[in-house]
VEXTOR-100845 format. One record per residue: chain; x, y, z of N, C-alpha, C in turn. Coordinates in steps of 0.001 Angstrom, whole numbers, plus 500000, padded with zeros to 6 digits. Example, Ala and Ser with C-alpha at 12.3 -4.5 7.8 and 13.67 -1.06 7.14 Angstrom:
<recs>
  chaine      nx      ny      nz     cax     cay     caz      cx      cy      cz
       A  513190  494310  507800  512300  495500  507800  513200  496700  507800
       A  512850  497750  507080  513670  498940  507140  512900  500030  507870
</recs>
This chain:
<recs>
  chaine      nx      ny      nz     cax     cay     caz      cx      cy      cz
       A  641480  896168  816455  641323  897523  815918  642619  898323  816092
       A  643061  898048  817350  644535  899091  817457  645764  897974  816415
       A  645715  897167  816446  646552  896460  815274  646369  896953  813946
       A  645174  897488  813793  644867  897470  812697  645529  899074  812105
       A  645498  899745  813249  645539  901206  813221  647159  901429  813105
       A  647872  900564  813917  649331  900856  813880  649880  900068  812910
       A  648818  898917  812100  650124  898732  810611  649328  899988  809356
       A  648646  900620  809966  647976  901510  808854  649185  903023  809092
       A  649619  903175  810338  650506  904382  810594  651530  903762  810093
       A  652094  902462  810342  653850  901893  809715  653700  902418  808418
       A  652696  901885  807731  652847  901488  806353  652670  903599  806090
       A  651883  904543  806403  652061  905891  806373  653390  906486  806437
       A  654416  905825  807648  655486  906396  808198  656417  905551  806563
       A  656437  904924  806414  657100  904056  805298  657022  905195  804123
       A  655670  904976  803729  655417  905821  802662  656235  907478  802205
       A  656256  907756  804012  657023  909400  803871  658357  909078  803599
       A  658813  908048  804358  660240  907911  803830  660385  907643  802524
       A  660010  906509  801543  660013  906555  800654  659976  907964  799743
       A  659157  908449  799561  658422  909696  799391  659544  910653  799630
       A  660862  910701  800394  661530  911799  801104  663027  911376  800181
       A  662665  909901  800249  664144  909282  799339  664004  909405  797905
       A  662750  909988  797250  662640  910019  795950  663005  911619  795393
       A  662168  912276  796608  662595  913573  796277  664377  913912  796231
       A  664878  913508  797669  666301  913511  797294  667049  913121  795994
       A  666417  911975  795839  667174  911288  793879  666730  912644  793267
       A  665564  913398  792979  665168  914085  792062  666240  915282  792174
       A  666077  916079  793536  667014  917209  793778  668257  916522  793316
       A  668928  915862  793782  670664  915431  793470  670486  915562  791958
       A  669896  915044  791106  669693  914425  790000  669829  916011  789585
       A  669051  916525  789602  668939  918178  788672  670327  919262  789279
       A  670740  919013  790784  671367  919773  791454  673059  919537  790752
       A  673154  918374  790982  674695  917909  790449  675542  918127  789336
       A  674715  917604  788464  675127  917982  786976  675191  919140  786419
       A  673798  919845  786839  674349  921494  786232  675353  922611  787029
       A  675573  921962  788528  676322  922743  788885  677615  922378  788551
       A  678614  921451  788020  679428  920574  787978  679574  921734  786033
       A  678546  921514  785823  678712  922224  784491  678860  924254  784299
       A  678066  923994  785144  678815  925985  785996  680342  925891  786484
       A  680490  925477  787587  681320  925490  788267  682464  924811  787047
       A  682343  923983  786493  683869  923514  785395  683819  924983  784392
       A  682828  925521  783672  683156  926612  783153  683663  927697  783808
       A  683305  927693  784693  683922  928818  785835  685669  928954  785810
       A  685921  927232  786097  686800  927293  786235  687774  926965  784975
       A  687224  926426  783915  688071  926688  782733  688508  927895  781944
       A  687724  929181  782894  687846  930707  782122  688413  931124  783341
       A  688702  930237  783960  689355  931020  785571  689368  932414  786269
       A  687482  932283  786444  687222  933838  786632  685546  933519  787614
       A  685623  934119  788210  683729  933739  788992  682732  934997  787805
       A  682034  934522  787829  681728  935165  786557  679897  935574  787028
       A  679887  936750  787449  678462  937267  788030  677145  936231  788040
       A  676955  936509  786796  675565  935891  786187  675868  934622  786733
       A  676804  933663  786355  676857  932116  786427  676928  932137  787610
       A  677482  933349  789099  677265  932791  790352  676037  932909  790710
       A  675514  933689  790263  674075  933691  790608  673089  932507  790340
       A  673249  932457  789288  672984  931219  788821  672984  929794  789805
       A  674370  929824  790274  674610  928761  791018  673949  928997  792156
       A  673740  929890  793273  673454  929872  793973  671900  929977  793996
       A  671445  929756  793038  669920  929573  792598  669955  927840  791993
       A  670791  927241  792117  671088  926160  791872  669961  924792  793107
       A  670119  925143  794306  669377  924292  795078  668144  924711  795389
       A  667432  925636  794814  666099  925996  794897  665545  925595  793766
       A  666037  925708  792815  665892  925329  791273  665568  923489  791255
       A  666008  922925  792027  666409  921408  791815  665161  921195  792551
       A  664928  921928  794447  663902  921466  795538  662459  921605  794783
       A  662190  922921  793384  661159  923154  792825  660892  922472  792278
       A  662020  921722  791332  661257  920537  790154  661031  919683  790875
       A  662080  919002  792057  661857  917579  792572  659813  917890  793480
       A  659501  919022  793827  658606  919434  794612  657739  919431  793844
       A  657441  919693  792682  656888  919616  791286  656736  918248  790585
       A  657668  917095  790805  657755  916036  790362  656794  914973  791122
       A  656582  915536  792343  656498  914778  793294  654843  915159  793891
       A  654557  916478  793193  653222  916954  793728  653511  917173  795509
       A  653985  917669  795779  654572  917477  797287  653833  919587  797716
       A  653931  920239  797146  653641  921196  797240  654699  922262  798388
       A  654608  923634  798591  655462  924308  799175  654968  925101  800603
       A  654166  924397  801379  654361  924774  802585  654970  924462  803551
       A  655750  923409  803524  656831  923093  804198  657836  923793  804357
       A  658183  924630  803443  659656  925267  803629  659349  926578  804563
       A  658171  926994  805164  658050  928066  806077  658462  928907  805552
       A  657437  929883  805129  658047  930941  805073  657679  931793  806050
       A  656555  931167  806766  656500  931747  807946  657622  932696  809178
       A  657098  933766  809629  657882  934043  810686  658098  933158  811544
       A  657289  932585  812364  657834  931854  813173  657657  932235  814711
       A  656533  933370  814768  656496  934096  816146  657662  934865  817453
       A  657773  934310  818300  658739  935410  819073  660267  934547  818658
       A  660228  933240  818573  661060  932399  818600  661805  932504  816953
       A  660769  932386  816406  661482  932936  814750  662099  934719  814638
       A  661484  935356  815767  662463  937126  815741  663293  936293  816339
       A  664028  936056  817240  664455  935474  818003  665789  935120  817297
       A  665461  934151  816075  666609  933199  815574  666796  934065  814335
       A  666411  935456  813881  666765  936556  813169  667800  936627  814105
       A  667447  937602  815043  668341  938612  815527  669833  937145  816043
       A  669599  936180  816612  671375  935371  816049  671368  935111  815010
       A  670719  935068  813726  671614  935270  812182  672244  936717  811793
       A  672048  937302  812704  672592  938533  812543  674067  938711  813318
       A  673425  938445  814656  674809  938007  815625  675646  937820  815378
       A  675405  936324  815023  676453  935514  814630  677777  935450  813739
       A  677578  936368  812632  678608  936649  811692  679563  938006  812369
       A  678399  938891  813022  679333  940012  813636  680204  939588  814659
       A  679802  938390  815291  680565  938231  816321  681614  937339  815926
       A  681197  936542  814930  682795  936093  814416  683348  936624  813999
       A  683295  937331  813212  684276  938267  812444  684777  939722  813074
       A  684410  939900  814452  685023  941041  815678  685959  940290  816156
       A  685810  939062  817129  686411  938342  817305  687564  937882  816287
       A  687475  937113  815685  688925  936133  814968  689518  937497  813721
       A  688616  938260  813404  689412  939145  812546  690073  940307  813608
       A  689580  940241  814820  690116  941176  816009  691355  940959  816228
       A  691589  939599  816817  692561  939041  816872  693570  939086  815468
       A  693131  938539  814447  694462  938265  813647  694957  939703  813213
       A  694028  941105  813615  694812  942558  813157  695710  942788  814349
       A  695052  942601  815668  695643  942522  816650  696820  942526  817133
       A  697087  941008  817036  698774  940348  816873  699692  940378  815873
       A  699067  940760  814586  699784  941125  813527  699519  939743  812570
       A  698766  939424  812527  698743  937745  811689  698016  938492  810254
       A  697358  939551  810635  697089  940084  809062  697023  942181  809249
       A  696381  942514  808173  696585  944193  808169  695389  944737  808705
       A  694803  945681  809475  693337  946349  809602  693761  947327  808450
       A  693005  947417  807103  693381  948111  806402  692395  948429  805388
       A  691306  949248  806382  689799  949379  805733  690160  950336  804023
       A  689074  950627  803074  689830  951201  802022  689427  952302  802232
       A  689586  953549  801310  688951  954570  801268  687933  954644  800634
       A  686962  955566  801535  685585  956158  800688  685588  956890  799313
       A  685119  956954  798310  684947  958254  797518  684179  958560  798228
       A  683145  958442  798716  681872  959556  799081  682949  960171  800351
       A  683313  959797  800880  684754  960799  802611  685560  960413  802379
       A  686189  961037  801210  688154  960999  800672  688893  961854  801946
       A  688272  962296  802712  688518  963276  803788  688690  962069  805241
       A  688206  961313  805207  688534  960526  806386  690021  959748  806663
       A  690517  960194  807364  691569  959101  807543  691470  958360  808869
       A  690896  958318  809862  690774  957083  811160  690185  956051  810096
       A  691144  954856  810436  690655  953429  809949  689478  952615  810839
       A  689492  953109  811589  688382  952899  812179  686848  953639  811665
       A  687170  954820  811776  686089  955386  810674  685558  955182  809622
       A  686888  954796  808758  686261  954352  807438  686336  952927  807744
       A  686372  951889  808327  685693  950443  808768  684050  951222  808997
       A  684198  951727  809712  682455  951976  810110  681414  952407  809145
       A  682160  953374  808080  681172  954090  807371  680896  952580  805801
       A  682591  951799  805604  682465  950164  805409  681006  949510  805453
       A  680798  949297  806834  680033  948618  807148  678605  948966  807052
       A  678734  949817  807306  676837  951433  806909  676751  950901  805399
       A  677721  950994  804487  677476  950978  803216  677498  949422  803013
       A  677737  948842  803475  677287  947243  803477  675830  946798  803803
       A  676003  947434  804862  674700  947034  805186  673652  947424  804857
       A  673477  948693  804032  672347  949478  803334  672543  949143  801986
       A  673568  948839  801328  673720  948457  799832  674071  947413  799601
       A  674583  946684  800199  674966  945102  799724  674542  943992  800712
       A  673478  944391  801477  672726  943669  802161  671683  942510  801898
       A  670788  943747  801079  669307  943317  800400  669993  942067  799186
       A  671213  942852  798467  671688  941534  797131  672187  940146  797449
       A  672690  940640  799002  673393  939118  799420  672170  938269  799788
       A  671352  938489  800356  670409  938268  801325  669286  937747  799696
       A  669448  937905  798790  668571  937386  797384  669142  935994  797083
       A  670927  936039  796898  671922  935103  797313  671653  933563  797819
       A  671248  934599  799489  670768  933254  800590  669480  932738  799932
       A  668607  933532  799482  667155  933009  799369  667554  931726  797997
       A  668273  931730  797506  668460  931176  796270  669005  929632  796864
       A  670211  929767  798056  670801  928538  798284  669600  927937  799766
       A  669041  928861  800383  668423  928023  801522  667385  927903  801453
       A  666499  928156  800492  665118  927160  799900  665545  926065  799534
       A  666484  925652  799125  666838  924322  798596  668157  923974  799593
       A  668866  923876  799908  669329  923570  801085  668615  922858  802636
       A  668104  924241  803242  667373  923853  804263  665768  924006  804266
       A  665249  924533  803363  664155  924501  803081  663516  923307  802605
       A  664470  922152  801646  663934  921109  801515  665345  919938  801641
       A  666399  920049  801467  667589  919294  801203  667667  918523  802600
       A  667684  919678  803796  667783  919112  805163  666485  917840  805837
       A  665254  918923  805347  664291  918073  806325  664221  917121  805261
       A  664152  916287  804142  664116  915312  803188  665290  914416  803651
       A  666609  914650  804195  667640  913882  804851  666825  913382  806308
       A  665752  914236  806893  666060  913584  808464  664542  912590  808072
       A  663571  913313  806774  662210  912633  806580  662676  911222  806228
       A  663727  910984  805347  664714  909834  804995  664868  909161  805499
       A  664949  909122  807055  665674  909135  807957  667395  908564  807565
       A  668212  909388  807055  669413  909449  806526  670311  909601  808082
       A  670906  908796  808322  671755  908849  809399  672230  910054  809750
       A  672388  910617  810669  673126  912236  811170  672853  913258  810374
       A  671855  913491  810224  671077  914153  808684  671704  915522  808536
       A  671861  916065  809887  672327  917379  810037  673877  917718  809084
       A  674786  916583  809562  676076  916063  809817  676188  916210  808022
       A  675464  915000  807500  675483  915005  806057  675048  916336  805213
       A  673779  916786  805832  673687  918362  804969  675105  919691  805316
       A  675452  919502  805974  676989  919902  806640  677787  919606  804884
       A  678396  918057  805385  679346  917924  804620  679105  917988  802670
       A  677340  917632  802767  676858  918158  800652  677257  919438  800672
       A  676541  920071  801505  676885  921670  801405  678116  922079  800880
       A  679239  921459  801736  681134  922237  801629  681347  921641  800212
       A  681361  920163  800088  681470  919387  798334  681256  920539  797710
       A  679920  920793  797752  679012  921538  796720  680114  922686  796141
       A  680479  923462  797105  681882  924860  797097  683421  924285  796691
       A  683531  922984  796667  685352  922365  796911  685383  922604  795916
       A  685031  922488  794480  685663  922757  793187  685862  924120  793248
       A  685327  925112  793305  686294  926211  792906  686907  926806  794310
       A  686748  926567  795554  688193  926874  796205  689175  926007  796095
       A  689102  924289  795654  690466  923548  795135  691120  924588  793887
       A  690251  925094  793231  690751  926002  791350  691692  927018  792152
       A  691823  927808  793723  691795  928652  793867  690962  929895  793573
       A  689841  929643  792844  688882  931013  792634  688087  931725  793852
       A  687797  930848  794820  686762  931028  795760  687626  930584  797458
       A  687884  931702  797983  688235  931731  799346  689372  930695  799644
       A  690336  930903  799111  691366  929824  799319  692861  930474  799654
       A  693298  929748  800558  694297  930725  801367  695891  929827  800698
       A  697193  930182  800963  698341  929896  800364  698199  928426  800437
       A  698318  927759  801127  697505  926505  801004  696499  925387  800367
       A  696087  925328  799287  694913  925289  798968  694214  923691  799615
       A  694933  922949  799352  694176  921698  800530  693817  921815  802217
       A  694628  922606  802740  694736  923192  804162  693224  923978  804273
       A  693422  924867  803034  692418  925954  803254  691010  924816  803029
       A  691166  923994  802033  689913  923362  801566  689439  922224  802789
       A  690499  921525  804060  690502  921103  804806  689604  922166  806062
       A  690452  923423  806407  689624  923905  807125  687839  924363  806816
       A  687702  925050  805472  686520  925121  805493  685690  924055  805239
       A  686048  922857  805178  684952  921883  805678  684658  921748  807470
       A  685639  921783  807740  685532  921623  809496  684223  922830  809233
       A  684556  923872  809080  683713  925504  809252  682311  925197  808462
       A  681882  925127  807603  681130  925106  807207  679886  923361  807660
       A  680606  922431  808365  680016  921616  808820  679627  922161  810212
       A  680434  922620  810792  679650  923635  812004  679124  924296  811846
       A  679253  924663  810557  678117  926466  810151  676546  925592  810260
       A  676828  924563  809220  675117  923592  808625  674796  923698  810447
       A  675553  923116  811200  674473  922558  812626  674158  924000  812906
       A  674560  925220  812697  673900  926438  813196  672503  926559  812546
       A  673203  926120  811419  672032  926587  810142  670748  925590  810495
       A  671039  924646  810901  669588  923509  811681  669370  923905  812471
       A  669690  924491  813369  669276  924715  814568  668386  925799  814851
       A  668595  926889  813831  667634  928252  813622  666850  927616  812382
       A  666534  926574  811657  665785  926291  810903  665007  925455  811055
       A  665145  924666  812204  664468  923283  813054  663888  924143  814259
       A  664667  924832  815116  664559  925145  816200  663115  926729  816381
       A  663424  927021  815011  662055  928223  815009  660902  927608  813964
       A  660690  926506  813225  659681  926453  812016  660451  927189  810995
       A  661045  928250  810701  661230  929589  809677  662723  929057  808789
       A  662349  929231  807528  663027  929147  806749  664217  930748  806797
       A  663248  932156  807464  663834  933253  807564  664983  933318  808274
       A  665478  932754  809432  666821  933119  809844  667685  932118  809454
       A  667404  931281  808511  668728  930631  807758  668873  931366  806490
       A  667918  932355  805842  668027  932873  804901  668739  934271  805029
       A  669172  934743  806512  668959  935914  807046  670358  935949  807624
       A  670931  934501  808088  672291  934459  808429  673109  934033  806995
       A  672547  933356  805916  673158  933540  805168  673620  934765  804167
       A  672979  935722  804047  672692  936791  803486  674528  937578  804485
       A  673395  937579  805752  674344  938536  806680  675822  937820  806472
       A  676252  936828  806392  677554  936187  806735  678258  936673  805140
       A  677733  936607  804116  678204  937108  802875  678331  938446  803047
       A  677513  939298  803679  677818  940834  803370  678305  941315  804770
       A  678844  940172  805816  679687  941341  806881  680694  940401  806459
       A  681158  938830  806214  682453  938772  806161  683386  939433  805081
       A  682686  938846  803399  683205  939404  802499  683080  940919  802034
       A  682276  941483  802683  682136  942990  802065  682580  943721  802768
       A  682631  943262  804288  683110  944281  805870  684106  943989  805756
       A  684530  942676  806723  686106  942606  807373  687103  942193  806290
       A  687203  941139  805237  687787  940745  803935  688131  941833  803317
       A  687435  942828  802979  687618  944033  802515  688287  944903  803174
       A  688646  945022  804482  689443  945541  805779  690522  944820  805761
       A  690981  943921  805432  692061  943365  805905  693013  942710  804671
       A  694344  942732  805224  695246  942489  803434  696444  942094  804413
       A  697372  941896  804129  698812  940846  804302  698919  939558  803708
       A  699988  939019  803329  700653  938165  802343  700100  936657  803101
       A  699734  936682  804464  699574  935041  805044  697977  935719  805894
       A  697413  936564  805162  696199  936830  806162  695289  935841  805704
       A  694768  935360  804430  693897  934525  803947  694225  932882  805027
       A  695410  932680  805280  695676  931459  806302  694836  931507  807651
       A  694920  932635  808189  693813  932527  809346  692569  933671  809367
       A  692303  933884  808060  690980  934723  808371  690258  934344  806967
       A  688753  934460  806990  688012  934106  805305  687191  932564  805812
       A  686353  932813  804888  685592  931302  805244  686404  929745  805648
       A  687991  930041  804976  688745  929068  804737  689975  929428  806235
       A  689515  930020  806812  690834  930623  807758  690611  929913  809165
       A  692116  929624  810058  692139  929019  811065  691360  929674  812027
       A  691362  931131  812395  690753  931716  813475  689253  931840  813014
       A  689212  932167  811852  687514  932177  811772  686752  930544  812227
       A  687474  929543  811722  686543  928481  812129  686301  928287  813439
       A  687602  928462  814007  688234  928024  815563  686565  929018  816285
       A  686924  930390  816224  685926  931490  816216  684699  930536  816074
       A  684434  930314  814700  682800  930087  814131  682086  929021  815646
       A  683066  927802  815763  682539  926700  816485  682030  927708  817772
       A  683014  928001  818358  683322  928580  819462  681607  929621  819815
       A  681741  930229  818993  680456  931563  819168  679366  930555  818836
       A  678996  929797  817827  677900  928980  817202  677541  928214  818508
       A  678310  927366  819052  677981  926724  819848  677126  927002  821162
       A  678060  928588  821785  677587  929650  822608  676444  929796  822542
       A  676024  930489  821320  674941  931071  821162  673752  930078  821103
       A  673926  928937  820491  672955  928097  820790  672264  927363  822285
       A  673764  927484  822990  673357  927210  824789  672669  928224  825241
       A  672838  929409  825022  671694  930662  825630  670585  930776  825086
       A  670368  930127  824117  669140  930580  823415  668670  929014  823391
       A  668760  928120  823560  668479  926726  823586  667579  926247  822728
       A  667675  926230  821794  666948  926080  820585  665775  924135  821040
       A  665022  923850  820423  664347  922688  820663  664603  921766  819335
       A  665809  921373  819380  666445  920743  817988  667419  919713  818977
       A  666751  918738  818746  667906  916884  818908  669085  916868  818566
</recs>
């Protein structure tokens, strides 16, 4: 009877894998080609072009729905659940996390002079001149107006990302599953920062070199608040936040001729930074992720 029971679980455990390797063909299959067909128009008009980024970044939710659809697999897996104290929890470090990189490594490179603190002016306080002030009132208006749009952004790339891209790599059982959703992820972005359109510093292989290191450390953050709480919400919540404090806060604060070399998704101090804090923050908060 127990023989009987454990080739009835193999042949179950088989089945999910199978089942996990089909969905992947389906997502790749829908995900690849049309972004390959965005992203080359993008870059044959050599311009990021609103609608079509949006688009794209609705690109891996779009693919997890049909393959989820193809497959009759249905959508409670991707949690949308909170996640209880442990899902507030892995909010409040998707929030963290971007402020503290970008205090840090953009601290430093205004600091020493490696780039400019050179917040812009308000129209609404043409009257302010502390740069510090207008960094702050920056960031108020980031975070009340270009918050909610970035944060639509995330919902578009981490339903399909980590909502189904990740756990379908480890259901797979796909070697270093984490490791690999890491390195699809950066691919996914290399065509238009190789074009130069998208975060690319004087360098453009250097720059396209570092933000893979960065963004393969970003994915293990991004597992770790997405494994580590049930909740699809604080990978949707650090992605959101990391678009509207790096590029709308500090990017927007800062200008010199070699600043893009160590600051920006593609920059030496931000990655150096990213590992550094990511790692931190995960030892204090000790997430329950292998």
């Amino acid at each position: 009877m127990m023989q009987n029971s454990a080739i009835v679980q193999t042949a179950v455990t088989l089945d999910s894998v199978q089942q996990a390797r089909r969905g992947l063909m389906i997502y790749f299959a829908i995900l690849l080609p049309i972004t390959a067909l965005i992203e080359g128009y993008m870059i044959q008009r050599g311009a990021m072009i609103g609608l079509l980024v949006l688009l794209l970044m609705f690109m891996p939710t779009l693919a997890s729905v049909i393959a989820r659809l193809s497959l009759r697999e249905g959508f409670g897996d991707v949690s949308f659940r909170v996640g209880g104290r442990r899902g507030v929890q892995g909010m409040v470090l998707a929030l963290l996390q971007p402020l503290l990189v970008g205090l840090i490594a953009y601290g430093i490179a205004w600091s020493v002079g490696l780039a400019e603190f050179a917040p812009p002016s308000s129209t609404a306080y043409p009257a302010v001149e502390s740069a510090v002030a207008r960094f702050g009132l920056l960031f108020l208006a980031a975070l009340t107006g270009n918050f909610v749009p970035q944060l639509i952004g995330g919902v578009g790339e981490e339903i399909g990302w980590r909502g189904y891209m990740l756990t379908r790599l480890i259901d797979a059982r796909v070697p270093y599953p984490v490791l690999v959703s890491g390195l699809i992820w950066g691919v996914w972005h290399l065509p238009l920062l190789l074009s130069g359109l998208y975060q690319a510093g004087p360098n453009v292989l250097l720059s396209a070199l570092l933000f893979m290191v960065a963004i393969t450390v970003l994915a293990w953050f991004y597992a770790q608040l997405r494994l580590g709480t049930g909740s699809i919400w604080p990978a949707i919540i650090l992605h959101g936040a990391s678009n509207c404090i790096f590029h709308d806060v500090f990017d927007a604060s800062t200008s010199g001729a070699q600043a893009t070399l160590w600051i920006g998704e593609s920059g030496i101090l931000v990655m150096l930074v990213m590992v550094a804090v990511s790692v931190l923050l995960t030892r204090y908060w000790r997430p329950s992720v292998a």
